[in-house]
Backbone as XML, in Angstrom:
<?xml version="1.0"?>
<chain id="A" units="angstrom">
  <residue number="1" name="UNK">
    <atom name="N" x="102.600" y="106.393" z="91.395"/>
    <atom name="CA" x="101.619" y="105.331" z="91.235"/>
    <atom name="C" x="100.572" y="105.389" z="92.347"/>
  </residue>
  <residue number="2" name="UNK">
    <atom name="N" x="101.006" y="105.723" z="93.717"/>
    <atom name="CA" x="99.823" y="105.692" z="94.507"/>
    <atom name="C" x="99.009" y="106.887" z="94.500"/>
  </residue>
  <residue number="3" name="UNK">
    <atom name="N" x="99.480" y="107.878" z="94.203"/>
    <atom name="CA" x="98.876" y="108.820" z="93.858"/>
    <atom name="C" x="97.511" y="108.481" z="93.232"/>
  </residue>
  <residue number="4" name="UNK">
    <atom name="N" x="98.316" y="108.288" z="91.818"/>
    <atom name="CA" x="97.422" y="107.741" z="90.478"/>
    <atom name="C" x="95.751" y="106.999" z="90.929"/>
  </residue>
  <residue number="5" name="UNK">
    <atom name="N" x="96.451" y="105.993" z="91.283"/>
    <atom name="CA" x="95.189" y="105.136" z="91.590"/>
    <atom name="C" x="94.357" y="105.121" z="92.371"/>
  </residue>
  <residue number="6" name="UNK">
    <atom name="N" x="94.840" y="105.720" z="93.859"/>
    <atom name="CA" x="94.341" y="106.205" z="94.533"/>
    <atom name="C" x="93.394" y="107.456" z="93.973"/>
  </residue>
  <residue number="7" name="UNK">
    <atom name="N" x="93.592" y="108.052" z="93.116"/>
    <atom name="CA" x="92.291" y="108.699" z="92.614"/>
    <atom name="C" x="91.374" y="108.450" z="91.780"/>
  </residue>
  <residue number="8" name="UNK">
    <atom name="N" x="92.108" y="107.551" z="90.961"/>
    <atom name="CA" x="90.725" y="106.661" z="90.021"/>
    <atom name="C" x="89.954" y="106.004" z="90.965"/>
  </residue>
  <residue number="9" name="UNK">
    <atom name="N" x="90.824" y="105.365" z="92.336"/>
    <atom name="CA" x="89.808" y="104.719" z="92.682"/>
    <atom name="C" x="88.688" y="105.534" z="93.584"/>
  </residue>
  <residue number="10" name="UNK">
    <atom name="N" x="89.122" y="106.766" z="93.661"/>
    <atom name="CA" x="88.279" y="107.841" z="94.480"/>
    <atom name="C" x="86.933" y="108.167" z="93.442"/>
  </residue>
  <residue number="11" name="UNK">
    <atom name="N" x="87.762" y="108.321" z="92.347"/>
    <atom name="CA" x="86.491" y="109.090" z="91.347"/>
    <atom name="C" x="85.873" y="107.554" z="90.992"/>
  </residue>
  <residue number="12" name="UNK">
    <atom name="N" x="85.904" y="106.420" z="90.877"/>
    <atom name="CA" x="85.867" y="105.287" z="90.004"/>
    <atom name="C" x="84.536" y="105.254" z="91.246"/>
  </residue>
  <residue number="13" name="UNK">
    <atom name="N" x="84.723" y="105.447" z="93.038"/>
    <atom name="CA" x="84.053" y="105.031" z="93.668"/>
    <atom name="C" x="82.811" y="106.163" z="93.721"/>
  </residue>
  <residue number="14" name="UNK">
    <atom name="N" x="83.457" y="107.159" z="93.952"/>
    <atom name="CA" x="82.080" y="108.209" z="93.112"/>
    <atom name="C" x="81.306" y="107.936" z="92.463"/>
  </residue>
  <residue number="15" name="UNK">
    <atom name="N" x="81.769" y="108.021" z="90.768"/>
    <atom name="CA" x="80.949" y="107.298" z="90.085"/>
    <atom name="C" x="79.667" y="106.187" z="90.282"/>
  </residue>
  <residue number="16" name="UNK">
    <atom name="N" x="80.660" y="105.083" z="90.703"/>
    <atom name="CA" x="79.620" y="104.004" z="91.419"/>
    <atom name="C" x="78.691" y="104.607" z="92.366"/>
  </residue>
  <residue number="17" name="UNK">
    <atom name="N" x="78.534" y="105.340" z="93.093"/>
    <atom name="CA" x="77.533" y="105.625" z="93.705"/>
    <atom name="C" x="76.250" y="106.517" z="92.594"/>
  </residue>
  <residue number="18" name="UNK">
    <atom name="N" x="77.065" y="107.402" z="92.272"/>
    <atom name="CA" x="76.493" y="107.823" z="91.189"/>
    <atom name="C" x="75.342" y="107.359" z="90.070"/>
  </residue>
  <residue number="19" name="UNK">
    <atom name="N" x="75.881" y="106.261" z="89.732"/>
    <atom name="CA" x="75.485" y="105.355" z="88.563"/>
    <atom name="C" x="74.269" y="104.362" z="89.480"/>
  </residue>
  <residue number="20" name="UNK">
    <atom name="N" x="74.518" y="104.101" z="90.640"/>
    <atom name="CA" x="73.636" y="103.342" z="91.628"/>
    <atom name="C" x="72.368" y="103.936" z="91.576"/>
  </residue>
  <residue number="21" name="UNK">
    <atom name="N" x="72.777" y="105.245" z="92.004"/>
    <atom name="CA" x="71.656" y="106.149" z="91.989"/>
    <atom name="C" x="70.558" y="106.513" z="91.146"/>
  </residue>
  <residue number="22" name="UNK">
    <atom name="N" x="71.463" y="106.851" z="89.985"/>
    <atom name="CA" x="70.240" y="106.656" z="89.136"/>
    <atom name="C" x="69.807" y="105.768" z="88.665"/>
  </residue>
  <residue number="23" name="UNK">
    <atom name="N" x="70.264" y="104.290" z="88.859"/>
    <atom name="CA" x="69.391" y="103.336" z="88.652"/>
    <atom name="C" x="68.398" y="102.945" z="89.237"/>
  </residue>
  <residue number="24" name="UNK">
    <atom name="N" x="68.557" y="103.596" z="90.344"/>
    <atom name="CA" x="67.967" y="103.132" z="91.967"/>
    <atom name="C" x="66.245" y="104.214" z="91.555"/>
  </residue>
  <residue number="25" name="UNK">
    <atom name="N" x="67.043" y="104.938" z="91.260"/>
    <atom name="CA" x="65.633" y="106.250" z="91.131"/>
    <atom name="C" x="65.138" y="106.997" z="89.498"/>
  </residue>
  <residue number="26" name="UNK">
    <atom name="N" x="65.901" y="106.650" z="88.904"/>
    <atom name="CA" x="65.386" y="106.804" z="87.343"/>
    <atom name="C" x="65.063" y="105.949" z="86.096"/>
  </residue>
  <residue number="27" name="UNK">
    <atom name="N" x="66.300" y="104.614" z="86.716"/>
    <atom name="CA" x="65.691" y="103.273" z="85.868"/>
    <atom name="C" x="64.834" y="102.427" z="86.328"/>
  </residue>
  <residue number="28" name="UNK">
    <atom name="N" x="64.097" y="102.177" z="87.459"/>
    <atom name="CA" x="63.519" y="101.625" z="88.302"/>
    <atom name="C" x="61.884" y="101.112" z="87.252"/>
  </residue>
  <residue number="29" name="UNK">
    <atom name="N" x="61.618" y="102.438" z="87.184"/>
    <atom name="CA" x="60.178" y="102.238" z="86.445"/>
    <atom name="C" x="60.221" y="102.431" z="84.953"/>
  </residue>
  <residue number="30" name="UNK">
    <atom name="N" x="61.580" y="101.892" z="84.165"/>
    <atom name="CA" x="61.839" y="101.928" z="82.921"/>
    <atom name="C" x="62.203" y="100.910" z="82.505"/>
  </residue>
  <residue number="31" name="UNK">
    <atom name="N" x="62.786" y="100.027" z="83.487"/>
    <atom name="CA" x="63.207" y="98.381" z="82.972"/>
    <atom name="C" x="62.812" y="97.978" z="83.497"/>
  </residue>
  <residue number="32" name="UNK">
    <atom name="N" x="62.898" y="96.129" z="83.372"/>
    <atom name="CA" x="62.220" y="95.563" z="83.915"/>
    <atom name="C" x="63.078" y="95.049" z="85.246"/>
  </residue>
  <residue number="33" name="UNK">
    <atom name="N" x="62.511" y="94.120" z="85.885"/>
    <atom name="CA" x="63.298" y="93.917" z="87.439"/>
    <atom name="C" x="64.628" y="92.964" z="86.750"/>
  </residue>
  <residue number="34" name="UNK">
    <atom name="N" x="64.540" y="92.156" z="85.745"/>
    <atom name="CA" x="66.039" y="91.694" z="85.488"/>
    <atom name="C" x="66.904" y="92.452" z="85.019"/>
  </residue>
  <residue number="35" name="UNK">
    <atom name="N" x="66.658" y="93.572" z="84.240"/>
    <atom name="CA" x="67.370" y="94.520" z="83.664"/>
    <atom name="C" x="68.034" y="95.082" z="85.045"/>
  </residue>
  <residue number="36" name="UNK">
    <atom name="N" x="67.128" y="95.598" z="85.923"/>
    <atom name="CA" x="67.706" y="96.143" z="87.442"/>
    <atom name="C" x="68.748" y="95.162" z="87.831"/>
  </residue>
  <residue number="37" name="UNK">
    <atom name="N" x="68.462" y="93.948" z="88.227"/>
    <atom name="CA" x="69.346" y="92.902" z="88.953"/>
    <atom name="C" x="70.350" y="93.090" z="88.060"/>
  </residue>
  <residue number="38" name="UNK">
    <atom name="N" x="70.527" y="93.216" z="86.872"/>
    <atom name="CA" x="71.554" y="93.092" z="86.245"/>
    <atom name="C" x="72.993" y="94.475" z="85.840"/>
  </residue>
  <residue number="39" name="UNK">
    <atom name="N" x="71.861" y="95.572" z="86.445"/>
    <atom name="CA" x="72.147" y="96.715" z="86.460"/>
    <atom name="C" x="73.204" y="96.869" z="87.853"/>
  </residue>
  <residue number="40" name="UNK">
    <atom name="N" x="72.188" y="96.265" z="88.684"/>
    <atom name="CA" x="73.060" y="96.350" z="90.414"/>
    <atom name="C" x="74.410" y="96.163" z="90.116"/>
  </residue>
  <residue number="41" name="UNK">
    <atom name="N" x="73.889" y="94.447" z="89.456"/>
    <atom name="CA" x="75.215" y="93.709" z="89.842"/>
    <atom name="C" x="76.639" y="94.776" z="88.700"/>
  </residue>
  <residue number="42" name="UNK">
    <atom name="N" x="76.621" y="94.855" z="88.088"/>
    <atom name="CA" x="77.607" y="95.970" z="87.636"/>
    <atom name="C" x="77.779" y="97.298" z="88.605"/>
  </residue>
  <residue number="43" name="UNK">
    <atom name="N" x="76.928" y="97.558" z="89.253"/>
    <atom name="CA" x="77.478" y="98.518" z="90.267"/>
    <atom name="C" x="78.116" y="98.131" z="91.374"/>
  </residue>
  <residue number="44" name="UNK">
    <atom name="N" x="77.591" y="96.927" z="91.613"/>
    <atom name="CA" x="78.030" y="96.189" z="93.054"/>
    <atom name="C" x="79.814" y="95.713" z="92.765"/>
  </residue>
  <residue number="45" name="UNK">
    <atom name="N" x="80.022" y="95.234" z="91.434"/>
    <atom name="CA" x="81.510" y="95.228" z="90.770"/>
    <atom name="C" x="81.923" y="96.193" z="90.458"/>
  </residue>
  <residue number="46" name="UNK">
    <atom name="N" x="81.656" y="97.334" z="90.183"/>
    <atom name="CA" x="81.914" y="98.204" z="90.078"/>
    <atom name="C" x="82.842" y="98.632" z="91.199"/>
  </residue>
  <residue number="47" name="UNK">
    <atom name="N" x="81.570" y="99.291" z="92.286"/>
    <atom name="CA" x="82.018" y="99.437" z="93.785"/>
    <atom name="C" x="83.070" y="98.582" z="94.274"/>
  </residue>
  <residue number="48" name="UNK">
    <atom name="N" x="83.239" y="97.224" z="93.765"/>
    <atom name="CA" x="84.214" y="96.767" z="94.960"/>
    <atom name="C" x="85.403" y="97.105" z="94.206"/>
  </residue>
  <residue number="49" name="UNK">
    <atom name="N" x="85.496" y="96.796" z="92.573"/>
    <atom name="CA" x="87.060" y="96.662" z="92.085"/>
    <atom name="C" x="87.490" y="98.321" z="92.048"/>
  </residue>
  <residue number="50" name="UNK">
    <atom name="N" x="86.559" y="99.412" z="92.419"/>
    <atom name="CA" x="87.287" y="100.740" z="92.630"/>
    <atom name="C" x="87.725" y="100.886" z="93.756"/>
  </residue>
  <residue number="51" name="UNK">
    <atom name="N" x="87.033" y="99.704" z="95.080"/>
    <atom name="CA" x="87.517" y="99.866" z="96.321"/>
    <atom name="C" x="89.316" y="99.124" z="96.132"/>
  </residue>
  <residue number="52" name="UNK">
    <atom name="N" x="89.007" y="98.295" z="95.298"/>
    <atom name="CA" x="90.499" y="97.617" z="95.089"/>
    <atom name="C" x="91.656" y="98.522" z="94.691"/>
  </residue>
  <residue number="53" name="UNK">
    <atom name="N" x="91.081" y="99.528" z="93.596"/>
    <atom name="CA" x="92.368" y="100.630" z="93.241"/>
    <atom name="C" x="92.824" y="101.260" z="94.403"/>
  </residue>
  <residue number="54" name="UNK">
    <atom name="N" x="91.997" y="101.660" z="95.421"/>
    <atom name="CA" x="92.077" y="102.435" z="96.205"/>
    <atom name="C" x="93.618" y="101.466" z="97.165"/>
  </residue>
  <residue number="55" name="UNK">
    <atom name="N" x="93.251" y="100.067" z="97.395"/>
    <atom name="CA" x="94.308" y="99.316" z="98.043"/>
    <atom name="C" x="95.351" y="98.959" z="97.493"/>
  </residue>
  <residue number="56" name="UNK">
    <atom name="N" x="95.166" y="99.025" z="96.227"/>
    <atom name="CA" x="96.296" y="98.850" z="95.396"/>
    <atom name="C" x="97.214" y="100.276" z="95.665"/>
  </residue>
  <residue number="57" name="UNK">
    <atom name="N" x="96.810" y="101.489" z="95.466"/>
    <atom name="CA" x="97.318" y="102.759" z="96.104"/>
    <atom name="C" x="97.977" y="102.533" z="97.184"/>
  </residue>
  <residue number="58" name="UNK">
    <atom name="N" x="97.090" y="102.315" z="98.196"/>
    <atom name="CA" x="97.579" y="102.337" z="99.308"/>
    <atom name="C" x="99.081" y="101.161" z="99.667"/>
  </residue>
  <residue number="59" name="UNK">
    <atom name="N" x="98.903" y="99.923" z="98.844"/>
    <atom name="CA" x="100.281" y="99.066" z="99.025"/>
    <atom name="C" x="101.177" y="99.760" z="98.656"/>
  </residue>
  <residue number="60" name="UNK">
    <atom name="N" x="100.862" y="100.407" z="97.185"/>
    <atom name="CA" x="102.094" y="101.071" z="96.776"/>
    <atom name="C" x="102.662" y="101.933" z="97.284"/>
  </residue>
  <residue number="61" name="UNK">
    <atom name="N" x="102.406" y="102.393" z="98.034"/>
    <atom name="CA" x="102.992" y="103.761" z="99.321"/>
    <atom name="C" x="103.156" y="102.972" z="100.575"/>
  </residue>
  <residue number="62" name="UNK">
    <atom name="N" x="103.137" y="101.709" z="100.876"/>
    <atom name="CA" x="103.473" y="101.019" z="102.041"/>
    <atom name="C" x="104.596" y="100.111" z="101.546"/>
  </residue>
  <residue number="63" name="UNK">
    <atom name="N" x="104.593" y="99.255" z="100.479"/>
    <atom name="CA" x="105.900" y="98.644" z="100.418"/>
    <atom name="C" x="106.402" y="99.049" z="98.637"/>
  </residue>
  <residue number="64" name="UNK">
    <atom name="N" x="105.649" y="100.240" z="98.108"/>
    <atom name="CA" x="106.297" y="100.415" z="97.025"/>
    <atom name="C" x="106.008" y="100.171" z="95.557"/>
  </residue>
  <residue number="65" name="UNK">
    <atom name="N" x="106.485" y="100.622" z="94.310"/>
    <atom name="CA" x="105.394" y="100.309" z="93.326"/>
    <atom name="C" x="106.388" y="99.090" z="92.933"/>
  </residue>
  <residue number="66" name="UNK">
    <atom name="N" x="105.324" y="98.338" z="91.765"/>
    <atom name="CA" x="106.237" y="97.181" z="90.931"/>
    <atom name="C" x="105.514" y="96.989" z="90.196"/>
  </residue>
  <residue number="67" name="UNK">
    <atom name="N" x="106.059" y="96.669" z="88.956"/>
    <atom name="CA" x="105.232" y="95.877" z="87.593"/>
    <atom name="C" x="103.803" y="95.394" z="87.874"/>
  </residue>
  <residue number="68" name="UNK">
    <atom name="N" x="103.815" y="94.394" z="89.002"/>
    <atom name="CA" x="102.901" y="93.668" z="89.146"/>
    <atom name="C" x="101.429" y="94.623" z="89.773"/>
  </residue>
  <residue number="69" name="UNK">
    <atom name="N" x="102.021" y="95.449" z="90.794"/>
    <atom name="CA" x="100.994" y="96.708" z="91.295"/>
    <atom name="C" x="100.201" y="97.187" z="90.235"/>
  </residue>
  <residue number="70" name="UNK">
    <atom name="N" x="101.369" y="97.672" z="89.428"/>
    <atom name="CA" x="100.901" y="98.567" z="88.189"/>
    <atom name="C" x="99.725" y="97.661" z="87.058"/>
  </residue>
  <residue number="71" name="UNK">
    <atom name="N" x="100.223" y="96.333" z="86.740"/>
    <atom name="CA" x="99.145" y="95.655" z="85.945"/>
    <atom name="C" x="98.076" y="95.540" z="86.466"/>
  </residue>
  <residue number="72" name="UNK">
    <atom name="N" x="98.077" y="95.029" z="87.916"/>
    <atom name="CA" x="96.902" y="94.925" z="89.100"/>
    <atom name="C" x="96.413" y="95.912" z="88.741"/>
  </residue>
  <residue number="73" name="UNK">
    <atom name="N" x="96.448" y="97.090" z="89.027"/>
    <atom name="CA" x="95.603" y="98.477" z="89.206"/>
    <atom name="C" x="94.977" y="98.312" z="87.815"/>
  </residue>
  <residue number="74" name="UNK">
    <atom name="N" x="95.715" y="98.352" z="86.817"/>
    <atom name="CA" x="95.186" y="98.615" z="85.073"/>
    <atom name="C" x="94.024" y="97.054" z="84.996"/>
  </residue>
  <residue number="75" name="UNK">
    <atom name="N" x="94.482" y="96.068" z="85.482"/>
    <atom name="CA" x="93.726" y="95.530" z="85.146"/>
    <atom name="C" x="91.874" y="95.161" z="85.652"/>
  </residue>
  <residue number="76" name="UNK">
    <atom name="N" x="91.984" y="95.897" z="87.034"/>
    <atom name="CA" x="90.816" y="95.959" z="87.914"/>
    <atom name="C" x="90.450" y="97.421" z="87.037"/>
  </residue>
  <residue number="77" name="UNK">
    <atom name="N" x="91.321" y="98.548" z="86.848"/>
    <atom name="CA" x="90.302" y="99.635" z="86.143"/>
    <atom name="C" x="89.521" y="99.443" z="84.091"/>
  </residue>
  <residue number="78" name="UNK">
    <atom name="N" x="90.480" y="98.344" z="84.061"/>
    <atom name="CA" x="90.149" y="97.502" z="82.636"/>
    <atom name="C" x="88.891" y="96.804" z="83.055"/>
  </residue>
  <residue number="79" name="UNK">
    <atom name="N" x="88.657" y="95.960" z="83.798"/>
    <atom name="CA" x="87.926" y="95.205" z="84.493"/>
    <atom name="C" x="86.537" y="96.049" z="84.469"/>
  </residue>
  <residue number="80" name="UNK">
    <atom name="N" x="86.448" y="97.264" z="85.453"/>
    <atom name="CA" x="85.561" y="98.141" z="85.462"/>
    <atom name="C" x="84.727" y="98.357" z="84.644"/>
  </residue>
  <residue number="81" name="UNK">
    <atom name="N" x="85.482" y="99.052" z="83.395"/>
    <atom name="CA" x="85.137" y="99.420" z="82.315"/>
    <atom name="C" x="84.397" y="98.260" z="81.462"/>
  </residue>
  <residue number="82" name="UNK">
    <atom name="N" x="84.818" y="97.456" z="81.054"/>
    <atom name="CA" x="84.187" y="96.242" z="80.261"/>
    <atom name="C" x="83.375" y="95.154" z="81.156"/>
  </residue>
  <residue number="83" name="UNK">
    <atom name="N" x="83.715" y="95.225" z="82.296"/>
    <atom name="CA" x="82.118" y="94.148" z="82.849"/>
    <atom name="C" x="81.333" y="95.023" z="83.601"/>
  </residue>
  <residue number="84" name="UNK">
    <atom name="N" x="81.401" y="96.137" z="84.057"/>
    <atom name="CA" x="80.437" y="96.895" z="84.477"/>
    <atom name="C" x="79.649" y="97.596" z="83.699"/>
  </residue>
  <residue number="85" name="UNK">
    <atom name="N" x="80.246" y="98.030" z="82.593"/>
    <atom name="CA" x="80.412" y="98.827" z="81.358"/>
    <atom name="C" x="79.063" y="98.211" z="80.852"/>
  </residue>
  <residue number="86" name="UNK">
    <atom name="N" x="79.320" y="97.318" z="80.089"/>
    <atom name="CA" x="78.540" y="96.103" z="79.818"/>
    <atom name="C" x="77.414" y="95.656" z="80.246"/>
  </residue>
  <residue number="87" name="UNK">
    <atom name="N" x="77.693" y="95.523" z="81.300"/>
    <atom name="CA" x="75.990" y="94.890" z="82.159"/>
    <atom name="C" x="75.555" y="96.612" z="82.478"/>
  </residue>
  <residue number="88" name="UNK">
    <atom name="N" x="75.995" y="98.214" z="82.446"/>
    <atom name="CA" x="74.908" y="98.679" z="82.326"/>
    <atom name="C" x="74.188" y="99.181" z="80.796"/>
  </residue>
  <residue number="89" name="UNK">
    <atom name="N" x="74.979" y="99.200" z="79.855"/>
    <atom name="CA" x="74.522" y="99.356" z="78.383"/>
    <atom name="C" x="73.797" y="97.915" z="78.341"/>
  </residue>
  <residue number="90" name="UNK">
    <atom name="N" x="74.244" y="96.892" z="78.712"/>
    <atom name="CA" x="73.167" y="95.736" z="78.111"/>
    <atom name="C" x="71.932" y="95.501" z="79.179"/>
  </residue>
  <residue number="91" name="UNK">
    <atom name="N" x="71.758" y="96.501" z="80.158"/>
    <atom name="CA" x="70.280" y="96.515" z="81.181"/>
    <atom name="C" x="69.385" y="97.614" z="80.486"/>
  </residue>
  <residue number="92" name="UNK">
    <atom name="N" x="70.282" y="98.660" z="79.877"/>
    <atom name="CA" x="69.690" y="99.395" z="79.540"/>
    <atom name="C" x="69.094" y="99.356" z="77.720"/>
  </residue>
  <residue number="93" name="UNK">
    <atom name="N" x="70.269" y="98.806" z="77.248"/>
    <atom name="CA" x="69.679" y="98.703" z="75.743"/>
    <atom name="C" x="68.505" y="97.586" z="75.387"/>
  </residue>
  <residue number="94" name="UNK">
    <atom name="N" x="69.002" y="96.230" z="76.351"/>
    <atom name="CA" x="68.680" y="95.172" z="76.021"/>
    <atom name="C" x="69.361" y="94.574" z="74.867"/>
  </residue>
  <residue number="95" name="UNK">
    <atom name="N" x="70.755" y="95.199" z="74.306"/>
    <atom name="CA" x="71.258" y="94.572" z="73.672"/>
    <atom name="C" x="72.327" y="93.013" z="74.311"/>
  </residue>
  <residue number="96" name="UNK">
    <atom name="N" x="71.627" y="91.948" z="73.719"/>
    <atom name="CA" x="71.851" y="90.743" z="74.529"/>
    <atom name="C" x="73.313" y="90.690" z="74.249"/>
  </residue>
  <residue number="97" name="UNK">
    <atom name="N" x="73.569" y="90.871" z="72.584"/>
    <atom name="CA" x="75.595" y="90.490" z="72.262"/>
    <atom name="C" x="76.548" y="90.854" z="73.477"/>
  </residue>
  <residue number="98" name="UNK">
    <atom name="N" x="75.751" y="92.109" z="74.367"/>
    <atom name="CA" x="77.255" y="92.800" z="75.073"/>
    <atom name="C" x="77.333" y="91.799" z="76.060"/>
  </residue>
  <residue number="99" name="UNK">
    <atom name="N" x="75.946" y="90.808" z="76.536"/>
    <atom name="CA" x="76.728" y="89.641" z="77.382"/>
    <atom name="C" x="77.928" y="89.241" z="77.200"/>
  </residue>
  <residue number="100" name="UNK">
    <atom name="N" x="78.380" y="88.957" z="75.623"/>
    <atom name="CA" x="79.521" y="88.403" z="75.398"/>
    <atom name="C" x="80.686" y="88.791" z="75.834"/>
  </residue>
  <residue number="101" name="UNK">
    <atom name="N" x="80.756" y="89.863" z="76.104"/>
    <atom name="CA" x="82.026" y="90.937" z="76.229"/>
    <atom name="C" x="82.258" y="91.188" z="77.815"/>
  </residue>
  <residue number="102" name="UNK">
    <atom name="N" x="81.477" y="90.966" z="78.518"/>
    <atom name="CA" x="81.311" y="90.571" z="80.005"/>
    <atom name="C" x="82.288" y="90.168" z="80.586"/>
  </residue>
  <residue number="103" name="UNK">
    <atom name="N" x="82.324" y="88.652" z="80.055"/>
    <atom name="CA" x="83.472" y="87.976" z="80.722"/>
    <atom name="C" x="84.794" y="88.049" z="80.837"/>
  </residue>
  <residue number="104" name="UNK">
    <atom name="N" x="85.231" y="88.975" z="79.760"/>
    <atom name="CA" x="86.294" y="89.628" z="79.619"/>
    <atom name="C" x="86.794" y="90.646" z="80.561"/>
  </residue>
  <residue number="105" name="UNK">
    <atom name="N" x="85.856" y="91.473" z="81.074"/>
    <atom name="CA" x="86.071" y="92.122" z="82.074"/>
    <atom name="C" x="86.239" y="91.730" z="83.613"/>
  </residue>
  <residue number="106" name="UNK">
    <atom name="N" x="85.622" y="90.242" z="83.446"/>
    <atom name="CA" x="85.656" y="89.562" z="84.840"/>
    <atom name="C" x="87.165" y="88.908" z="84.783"/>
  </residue>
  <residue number="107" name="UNK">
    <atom name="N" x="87.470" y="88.720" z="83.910"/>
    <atom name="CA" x="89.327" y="87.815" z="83.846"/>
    <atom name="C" x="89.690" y="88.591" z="83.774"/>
  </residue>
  <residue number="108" name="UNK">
    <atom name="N" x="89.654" y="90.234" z="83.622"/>
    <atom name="CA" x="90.489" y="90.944" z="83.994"/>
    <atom name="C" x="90.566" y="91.255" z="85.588"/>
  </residue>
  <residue number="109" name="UNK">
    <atom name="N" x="89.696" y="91.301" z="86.333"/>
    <atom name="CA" x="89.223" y="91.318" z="87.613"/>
    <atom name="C" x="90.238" y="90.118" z="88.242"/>
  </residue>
  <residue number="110" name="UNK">
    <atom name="N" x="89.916" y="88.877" z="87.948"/>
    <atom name="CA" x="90.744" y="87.683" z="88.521"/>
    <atom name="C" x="92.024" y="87.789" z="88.403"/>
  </residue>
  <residue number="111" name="UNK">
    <atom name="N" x="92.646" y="88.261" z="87.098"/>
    <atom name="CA" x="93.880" y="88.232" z="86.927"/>
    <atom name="C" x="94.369" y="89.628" z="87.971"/>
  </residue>
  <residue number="112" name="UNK">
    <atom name="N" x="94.243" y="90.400" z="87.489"/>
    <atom name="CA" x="94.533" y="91.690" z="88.391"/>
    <atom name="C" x="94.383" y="91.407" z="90.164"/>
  </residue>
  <residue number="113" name="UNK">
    <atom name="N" x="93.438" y="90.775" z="90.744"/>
    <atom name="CA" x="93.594" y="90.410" z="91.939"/>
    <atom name="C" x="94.986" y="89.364" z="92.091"/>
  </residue>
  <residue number="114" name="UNK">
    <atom name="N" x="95.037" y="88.397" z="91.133"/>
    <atom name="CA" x="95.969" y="87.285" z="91.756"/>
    <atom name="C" x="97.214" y="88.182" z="91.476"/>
  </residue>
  <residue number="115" name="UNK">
    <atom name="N" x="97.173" y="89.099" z="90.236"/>
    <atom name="CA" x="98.692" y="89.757" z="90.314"/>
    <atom name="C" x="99.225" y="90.553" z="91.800"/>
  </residue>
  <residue number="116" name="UNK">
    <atom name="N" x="98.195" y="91.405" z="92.267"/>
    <atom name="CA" x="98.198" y="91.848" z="93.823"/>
    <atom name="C" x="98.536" y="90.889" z="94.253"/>
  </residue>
  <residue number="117" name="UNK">
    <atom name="N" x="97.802" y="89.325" z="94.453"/>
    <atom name="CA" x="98.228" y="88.580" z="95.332"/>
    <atom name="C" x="99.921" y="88.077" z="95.454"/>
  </residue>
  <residue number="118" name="UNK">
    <atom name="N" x="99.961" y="87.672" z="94.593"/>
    <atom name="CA" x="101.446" y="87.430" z="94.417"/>
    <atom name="C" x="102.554" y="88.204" z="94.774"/>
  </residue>
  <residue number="119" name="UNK">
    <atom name="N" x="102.129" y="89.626" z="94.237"/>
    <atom name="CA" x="103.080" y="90.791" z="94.161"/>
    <atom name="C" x="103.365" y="90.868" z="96.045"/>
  </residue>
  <residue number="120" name="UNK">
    <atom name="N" x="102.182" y="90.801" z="96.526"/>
    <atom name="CA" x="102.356" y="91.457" z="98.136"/>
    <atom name="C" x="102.734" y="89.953" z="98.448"/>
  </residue>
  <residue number="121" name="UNK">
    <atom name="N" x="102.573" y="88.424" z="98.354"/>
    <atom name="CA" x="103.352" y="87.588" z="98.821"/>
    <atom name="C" x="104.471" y="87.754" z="98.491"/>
  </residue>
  <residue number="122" name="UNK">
    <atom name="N" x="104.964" y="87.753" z="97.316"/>
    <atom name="CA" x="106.617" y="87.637" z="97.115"/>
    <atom name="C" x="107.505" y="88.578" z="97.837"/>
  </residue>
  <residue number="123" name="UNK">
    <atom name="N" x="106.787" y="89.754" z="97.935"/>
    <atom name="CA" x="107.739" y="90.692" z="98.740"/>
    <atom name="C" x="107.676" y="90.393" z="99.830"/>
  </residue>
  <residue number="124" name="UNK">
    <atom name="N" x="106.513" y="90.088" z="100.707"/>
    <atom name="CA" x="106.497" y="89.954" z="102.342"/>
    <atom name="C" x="107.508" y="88.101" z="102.231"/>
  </residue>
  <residue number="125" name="UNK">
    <atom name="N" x="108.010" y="87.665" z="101.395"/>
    <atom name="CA" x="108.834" y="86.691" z="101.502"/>
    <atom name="C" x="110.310" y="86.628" z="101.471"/>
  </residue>
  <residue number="126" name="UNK">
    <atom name="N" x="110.203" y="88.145" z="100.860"/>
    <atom name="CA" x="111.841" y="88.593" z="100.395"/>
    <atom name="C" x="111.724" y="89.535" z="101.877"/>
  </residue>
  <residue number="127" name="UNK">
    <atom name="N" x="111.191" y="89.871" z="102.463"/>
    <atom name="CA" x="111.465" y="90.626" z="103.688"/>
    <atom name="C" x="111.792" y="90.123" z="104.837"/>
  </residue>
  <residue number="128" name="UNK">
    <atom name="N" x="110.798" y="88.789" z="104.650"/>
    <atom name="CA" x="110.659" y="87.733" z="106.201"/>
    <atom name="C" x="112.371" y="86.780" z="105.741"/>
  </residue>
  <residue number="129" name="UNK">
    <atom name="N" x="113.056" y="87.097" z="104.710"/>
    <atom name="CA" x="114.140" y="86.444" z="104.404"/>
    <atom name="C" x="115.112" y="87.068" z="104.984"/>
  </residue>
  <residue number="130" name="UNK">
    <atom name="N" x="114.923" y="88.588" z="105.178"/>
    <atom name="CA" x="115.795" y="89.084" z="105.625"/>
    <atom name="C" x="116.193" y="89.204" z="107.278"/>
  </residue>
</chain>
């Protein structure tokens, strides 16, 4: 598992730079400035929830994998995909519907963080028990 994620979140963070880039320097003078703002902000989520796989990796090789790791990780790289996904096909198409589908990717984001959260409290509680 840390393996795993630890490289999506390597390539996931690639990407994001990637995808920055050419928005930064090829969509610039093709959309308009909300299309951009809206473009960022999917990279800027992008960037952080691949920085998250990367920590999710890294717990799992410090105290170990568990169910909860594993949904965490799937659900921040689920996350990725459908709200970043999203806000850059809908900066770029101007198709307004994929707003809809947005938010879906952001409750995957929330949920997947609080599962981390929990997962690394409950254990650092079963440890400090011992």
């Amino acid at each position: 598992m840390q393996r795993k994620w630890m490289m999506f979140g390597a390539i996931l963070t690639m990407l994001s730079v990637g995808i920055g880039a050419f928005g930064a320097h090829m969509l610039k003078d093709k959309i308009g400035a909300s299309a951009i703002a809206t473009y960022e902000t999917g990279v800027q989520y992008h960037m952080i929830h691949a920085l998250g796989l990367l920590i999710i990796g890294l717990t799992a090789g410090q105290i170990g994998e568990s169910l909860k790791l594993k949904w965490a990780a799937r659900l921040l790289f689920t996350g990725i995909i459908i709200f970043s996904g999203s806000l850059y096909v809908l900066s770029i198409s101007g198709i307004k519907i994929l707003g809809a589908i947005t938010p879906i990717g952001g409750v995957a984001f929330i949920i997947g963080w609080l599962l981390f959260a929990i997962d690394v409290w409950q254990r650092g509680q079963s440890r400090s028990a011992n």
